[in-house]
N, C-alpha and C positions, 0 to 999 in steps of 0.2 A: 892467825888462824882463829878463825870461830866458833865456839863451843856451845848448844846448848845444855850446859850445866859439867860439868867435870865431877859427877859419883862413879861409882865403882860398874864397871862397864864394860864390853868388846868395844863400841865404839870411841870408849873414852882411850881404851887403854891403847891401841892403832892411833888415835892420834899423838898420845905419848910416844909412842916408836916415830912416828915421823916428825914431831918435833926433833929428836932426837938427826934423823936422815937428815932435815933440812941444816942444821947446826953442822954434822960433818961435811957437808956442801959447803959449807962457807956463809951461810944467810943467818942475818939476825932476827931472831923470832919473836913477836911477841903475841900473846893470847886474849883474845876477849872472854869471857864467861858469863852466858846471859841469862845463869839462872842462878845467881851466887851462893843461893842456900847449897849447891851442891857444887862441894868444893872438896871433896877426899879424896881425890885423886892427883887433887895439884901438889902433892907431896913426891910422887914417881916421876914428875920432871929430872933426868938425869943431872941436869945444869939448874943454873937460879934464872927462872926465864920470870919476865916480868908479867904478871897477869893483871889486867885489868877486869873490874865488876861492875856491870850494867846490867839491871834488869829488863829485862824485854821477852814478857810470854809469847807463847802461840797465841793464845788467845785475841790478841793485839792485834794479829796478822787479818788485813784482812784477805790474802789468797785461800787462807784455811778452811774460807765457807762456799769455795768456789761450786763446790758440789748442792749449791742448794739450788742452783738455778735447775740443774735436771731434777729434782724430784717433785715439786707439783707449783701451782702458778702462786701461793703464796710465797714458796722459795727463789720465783723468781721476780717477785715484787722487793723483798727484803735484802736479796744479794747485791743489788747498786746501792740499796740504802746503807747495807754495812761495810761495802767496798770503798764509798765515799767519807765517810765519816772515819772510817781510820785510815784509810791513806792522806787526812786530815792530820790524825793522831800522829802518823808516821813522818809525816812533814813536821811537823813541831816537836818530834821527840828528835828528828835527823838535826835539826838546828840548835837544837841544845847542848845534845850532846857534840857538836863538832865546835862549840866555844869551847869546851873542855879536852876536845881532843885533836890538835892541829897538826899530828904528826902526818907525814904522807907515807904510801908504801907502795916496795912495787907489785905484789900481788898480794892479796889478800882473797882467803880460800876460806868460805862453807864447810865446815868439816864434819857437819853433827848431822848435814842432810835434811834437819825437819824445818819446820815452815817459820820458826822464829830468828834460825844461823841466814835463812835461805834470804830473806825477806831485808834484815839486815844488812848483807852484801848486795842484795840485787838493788836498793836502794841507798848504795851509796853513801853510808853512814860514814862508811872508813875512806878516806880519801885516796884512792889508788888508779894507777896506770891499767893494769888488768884484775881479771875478777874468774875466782874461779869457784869449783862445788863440788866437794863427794858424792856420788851417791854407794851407799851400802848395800848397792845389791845391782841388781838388771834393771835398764833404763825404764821395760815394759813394766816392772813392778810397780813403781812408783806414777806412773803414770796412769794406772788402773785405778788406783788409789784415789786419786786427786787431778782435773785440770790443775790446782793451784799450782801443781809442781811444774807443771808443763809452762805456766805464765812466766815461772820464775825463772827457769833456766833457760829462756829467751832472755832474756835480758842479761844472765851470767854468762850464757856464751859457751863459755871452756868447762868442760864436765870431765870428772874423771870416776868412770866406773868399775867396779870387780870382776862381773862376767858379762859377755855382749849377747848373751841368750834373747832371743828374739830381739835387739835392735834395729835392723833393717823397719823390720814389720812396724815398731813403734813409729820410725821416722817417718815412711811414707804414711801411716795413718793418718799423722800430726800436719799435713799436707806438704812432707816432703822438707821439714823445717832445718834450715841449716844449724845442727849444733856440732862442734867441735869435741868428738868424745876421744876418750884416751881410756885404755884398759891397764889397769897396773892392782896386782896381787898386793896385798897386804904385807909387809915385813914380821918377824918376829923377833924379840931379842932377849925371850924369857931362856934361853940354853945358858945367857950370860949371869944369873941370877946363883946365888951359891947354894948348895944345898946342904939342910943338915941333916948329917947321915942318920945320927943319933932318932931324928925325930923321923926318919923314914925309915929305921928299924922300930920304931915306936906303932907308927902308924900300921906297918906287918904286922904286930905282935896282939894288936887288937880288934883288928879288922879281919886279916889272914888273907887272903884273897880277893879284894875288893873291887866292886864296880864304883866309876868315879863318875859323876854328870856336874859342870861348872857352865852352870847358868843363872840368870836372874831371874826368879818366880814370875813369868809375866805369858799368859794364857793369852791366845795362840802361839805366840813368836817361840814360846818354848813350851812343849808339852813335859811335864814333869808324870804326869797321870801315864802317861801310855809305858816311860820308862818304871814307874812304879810296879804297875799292873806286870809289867814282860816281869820284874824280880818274882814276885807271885808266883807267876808261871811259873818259871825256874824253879822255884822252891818246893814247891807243890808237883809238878807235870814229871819235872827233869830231874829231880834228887839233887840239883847242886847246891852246895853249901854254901852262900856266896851273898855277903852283905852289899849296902847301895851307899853312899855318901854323896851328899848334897852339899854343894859348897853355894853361895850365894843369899839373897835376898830380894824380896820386891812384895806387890801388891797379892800376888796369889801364892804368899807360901803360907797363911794363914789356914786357907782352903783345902788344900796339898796336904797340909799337918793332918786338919781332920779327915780326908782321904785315908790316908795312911792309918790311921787309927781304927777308922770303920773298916780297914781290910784285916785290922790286926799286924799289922806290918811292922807295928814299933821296935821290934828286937830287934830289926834285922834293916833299917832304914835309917839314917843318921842326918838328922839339919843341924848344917858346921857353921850356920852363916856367912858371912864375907872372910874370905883369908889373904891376905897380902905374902903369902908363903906359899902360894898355891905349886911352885914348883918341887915340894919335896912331896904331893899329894901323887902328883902325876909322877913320881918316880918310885914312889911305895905302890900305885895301884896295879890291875892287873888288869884293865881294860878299864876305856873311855867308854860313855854312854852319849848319845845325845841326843834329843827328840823334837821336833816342833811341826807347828800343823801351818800355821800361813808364810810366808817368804822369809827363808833367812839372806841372810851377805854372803858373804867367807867370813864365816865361824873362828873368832883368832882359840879359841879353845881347842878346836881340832887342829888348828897349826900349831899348839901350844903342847900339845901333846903327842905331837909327831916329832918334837924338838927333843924329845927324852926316848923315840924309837916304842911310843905305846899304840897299840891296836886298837884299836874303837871300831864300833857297830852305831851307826847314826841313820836316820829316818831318810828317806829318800824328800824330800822337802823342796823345792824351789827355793833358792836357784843352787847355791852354796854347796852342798855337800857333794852333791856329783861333780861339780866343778875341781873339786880336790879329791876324791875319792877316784875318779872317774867311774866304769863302769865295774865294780869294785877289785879294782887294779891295785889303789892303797888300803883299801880297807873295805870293810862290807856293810852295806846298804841294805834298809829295810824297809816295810809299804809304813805308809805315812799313817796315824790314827791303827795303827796293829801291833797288839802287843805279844801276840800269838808267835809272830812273824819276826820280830825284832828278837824274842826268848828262845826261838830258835836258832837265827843266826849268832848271838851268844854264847848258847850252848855250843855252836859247833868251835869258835875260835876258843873256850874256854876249855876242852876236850882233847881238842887236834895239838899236838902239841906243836907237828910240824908244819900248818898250818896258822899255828901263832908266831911262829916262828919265823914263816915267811913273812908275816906282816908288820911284826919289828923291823925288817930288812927292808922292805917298802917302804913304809914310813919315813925311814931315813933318808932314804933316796928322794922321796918327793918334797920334804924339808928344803932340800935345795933350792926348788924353784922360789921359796918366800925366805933366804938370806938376807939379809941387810945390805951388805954388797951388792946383790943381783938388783935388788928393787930402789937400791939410791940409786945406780947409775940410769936407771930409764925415767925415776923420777928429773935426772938430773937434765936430762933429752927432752921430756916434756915439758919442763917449767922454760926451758931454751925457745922451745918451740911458741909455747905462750907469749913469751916477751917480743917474739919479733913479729907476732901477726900484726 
């Protein structure tokens, strides 16, 4: 499995759980990490898997510039010049590194999804039988994004994606391109995780009632502002008394801080940074938050907190949250960029008591479909399937 970079992450931490699937399969694992400086996560490996460190950015890539050719005719003077010159780079780095690494595998999987895991496998760094690629979200997301992703996963083949929301549409756009997609939910195996009471009566005693949001500061993918702004509301609009905790880190919590500040929101707004204890947060809290403005996945935070029977109000976002929510069947759904909208439906599950009530009970229920058990056995079907095309 290819990672790029293993920090503290959804994506990182799904790959952790299926390292985990593939090991009770019967397969021996082993990890690349192509961006070594970020390595705290390789500690939640449940077993001692062997990880190897190679650097290898995006930047390198050259599919990553593939979008210069449509933007004006300079871009598509420069796009063969930089397409050529590091599939140069990538020819000379592939040969290197397979003096040093001459193990064969029988598949070997993209797991990080971005253009330096992608680029990596599709070029045959690793020596293997088949070749496969996650994508974190809907086939069409990614391909809005980027031709590059589209070059790439011709050449990998085997895709395995989250929700098939518009894929027909993509394929025939793409002229009809044969790729081999596979839909499989994400596992979860945070309910396995102990908890300590103590600091979950701890966490009651000084919060009381809290809202939880367990994201990485990083503007669009996660709107921290629109969940800010709904406490506001709340606080102000709706009379509830009901603090926010922020667990996480990234490039935009510096920003977020000062947000916070010029709203006056400090009392009542907590940045916890990164917790490797997240599961005694989501069992002290008293509703999930979640908010983002461009495409999520499946959110492992919302399945993560459906593992403990909690209720959340999350953004109506592409693609993710509907896909687990449904049409707010497990939980309830708000307009995306409204914080008006979100403080409302808040308010209502923080109120209703029978109504939070039921969504404990939902929650649970829909847990089910992202078991470990459910999701090894189809991963177990799919990787079968791989092997004998």
């Amino acid at each position: 499995m290819v990672f790029d970079g293993l920090q503290v992450g959804g994506i990182e931490r799904v790959g952790v759980d299926y390292v985990s699937l593939l090991e009770n399969i019967g397969h021996d694992v082993e990890v690349v990490n192509l961006n070594p400086k970020h390595r705290e996560f390789e500690t939640e490996f449940r077993n001692k898997i062997n990880v190897k460190h190679y650097y290898f950015p995006r930047k390198l890539c050259g599919e990553q510039y593939a979008q210069l050719i449509k933007q004006n005719f300079m871009g598509r003077v420069l796009y063969p010049i930089i397409s050529i010159l590091l599939n140069c780079y990538i020819w000379i780095a592939k040969v290197l590194f397979r003096l040093k690494n001459r193990q064969r595998y029988d598949i070997v999987i993209a797991f990080s999804g971005h253009f330096n895991d992608l680029t990596f496998v599709a070029h045959n760094f690793l020596k293997s039988k088949k070749k496969m690629a996650w994508l974190h979200g809907a086939l069409y997301g990614y391909l809005l994004i980027s031709d590059g992703y589209y070059n790439l996963y011709k050449k990998i083949g085997n895709l395995v994606c989250l929700v098939d929301d518009a894929q027909d549409e993509a394929l025939i756009y793409n002229h009809n391109t044969t790729l081999r997609i596979n839909k499989l939910y994400n596992p979860t195996f945070i309910a396995d995780k102990e908890i300590n009471i103590k600091n979950v009566e701890k966490l009651k005693r000084k919060y009381g009632n809290f809202l939880l949001m367990v994201a990485r500061f990083e503007y669009p993918h996660k709107d921290h502002y629109t969940v800010c702004k709904a406490l506001e509301i709340l606080r102000r609009e709706f009379s509830d008394e009901v603090q926010l905790l922020l667990i996480g880190s990234g490039p935009e919590e510096a920003a977020v801080r000062e947000y916070v500040k010029e709203k006056h929101l400090e009392k009542y707004i907590h940045f916890l940074g990164t917790k490797f204890n997240v599961q005694d947060y989501y069992t002290a809290a008293r509703l999930l938050v979640h908010a983002s403005v461009a495409g999520e996945g499946l959110p492992t935070v919302q399945l993560e907190a459906m593992a403990y029977g909690l209720p959340q109000v999350v953004t109506d976002s592409k693609v993710g949250p509907r896909e687990i929510l449904g049409n707010n069947e497990y939980g309830l759904l708000s307009k995306v960029k409204d914080p008006y909208d979100m403080a409302k439906q808040i308010h209502k599950m923080l109120n209703d008591n029978a109504l939070y009530q039921h969504y404990v009970k939902k929650s649970m229920e829909r847990i089910k479909d992202f078991q470990p058990d459910a999701i090894q056995r189809d991963l177990e079907k799919i990787l079968l399937e791989v092997m004998e095309r």
